[in-house]
C-alpha positions in Angstrom: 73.6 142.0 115.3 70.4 140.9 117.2 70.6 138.4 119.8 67.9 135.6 120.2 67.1 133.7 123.1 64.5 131.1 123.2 62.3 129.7 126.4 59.5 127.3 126.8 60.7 123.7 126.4 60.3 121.0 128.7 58.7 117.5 129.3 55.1 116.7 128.2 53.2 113.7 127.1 51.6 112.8 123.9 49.0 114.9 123.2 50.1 117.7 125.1 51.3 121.5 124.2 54.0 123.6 125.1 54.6 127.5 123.8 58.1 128.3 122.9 59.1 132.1 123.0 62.3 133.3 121.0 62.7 137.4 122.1 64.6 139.5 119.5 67.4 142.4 121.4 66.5 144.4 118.4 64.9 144.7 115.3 67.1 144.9 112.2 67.6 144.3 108.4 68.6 141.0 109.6 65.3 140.0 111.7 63.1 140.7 108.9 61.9 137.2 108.7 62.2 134.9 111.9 61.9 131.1 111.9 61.8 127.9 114.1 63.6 124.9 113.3 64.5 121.8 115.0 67.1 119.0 115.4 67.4 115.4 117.1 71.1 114.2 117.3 72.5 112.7 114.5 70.2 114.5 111.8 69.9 117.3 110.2 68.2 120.8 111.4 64.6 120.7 110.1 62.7 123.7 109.4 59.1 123.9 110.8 57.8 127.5 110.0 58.9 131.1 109.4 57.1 134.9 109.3 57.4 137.6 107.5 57.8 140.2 110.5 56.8 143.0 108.7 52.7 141.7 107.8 52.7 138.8 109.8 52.6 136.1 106.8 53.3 132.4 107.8 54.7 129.4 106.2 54.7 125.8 108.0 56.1 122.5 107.2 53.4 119.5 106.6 55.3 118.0 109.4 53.6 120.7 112.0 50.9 121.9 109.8 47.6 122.5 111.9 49.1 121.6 114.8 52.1 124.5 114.9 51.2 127.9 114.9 54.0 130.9 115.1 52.8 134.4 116.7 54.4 137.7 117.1 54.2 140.6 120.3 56.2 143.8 118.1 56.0 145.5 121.6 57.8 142.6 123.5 60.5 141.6 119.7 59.0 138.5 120.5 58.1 135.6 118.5 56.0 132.2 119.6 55.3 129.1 118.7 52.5 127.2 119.9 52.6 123.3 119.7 49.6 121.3 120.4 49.0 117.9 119.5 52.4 117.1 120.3 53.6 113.3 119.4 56.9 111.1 120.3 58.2 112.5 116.8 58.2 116.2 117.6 61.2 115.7 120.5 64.3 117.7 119.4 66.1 120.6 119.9 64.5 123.5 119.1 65.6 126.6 117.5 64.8 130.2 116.6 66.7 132.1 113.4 66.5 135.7 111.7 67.7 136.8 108.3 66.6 138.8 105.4 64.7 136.3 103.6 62.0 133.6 104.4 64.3 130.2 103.7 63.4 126.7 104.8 66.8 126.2 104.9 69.0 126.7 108.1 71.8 128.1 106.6 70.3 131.3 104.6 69.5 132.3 108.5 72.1 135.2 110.1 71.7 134.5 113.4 70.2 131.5 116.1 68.9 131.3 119.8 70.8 128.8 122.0 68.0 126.4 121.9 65.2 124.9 124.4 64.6 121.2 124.7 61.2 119.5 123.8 60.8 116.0 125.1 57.4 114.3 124.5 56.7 110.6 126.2 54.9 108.8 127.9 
């Protein structure tokens, strides 16, 4: 099984940007798609985007559409999502995944990152 461990969170204010890494210990049938999700307490774990490893295809939620972008480094079995425009909504938890299959939904995902806290205010 992989293990996932994301970086990059921290404190910014509305407007700003922050770059979230999630590296990969190795590539496998089960980290054929990778994904970011994220969740505030007491709600459920929202999915934002996922990519196809393999070409490189992306898929984003309207929720972070044009202002999310996830990027892969094969080299470093790294995936990243950039965040810009950043707004009071977008604090939560956030979270990598892998699994076989592109899936907005948290649960067709194999395995998760410990998460990395975004907190935007004023």
């Amino acid at each position: 099984q992989a293990q996932l461990m994301e970086s990059g969170g921290g404190s910014v204010p509305p407007g700003g940007s922050l770059r979230l890494s999630c590296t990969a210990s190795a590539r496998t049938d089960d980290t054929q798609y990778m994904a970011w999700f994220r969740q505030s307490p007491g709600k459920e774990r929202d999915w934002l985007a996922y990519m196809r490893i393999i070409d490189g295809s992306t898929y984003y939620a309207d929720s972070v559409k044009g202002r999310f972008t996830i990027s892969q480094d094969n080299a470093k079995k790294t995936v990243y999502l950039q965040m810009n425009s950043l707004k009071s909504e977008d604090t939560a938890m956030y979270y990598c995944a892998a699994g076989r299959y592109g899936s907005i939904w948290a649960g067709n995902y194999n395995q998760w990152g410990q998460g990395t806290q975004v907190t935007v205010s004023s």
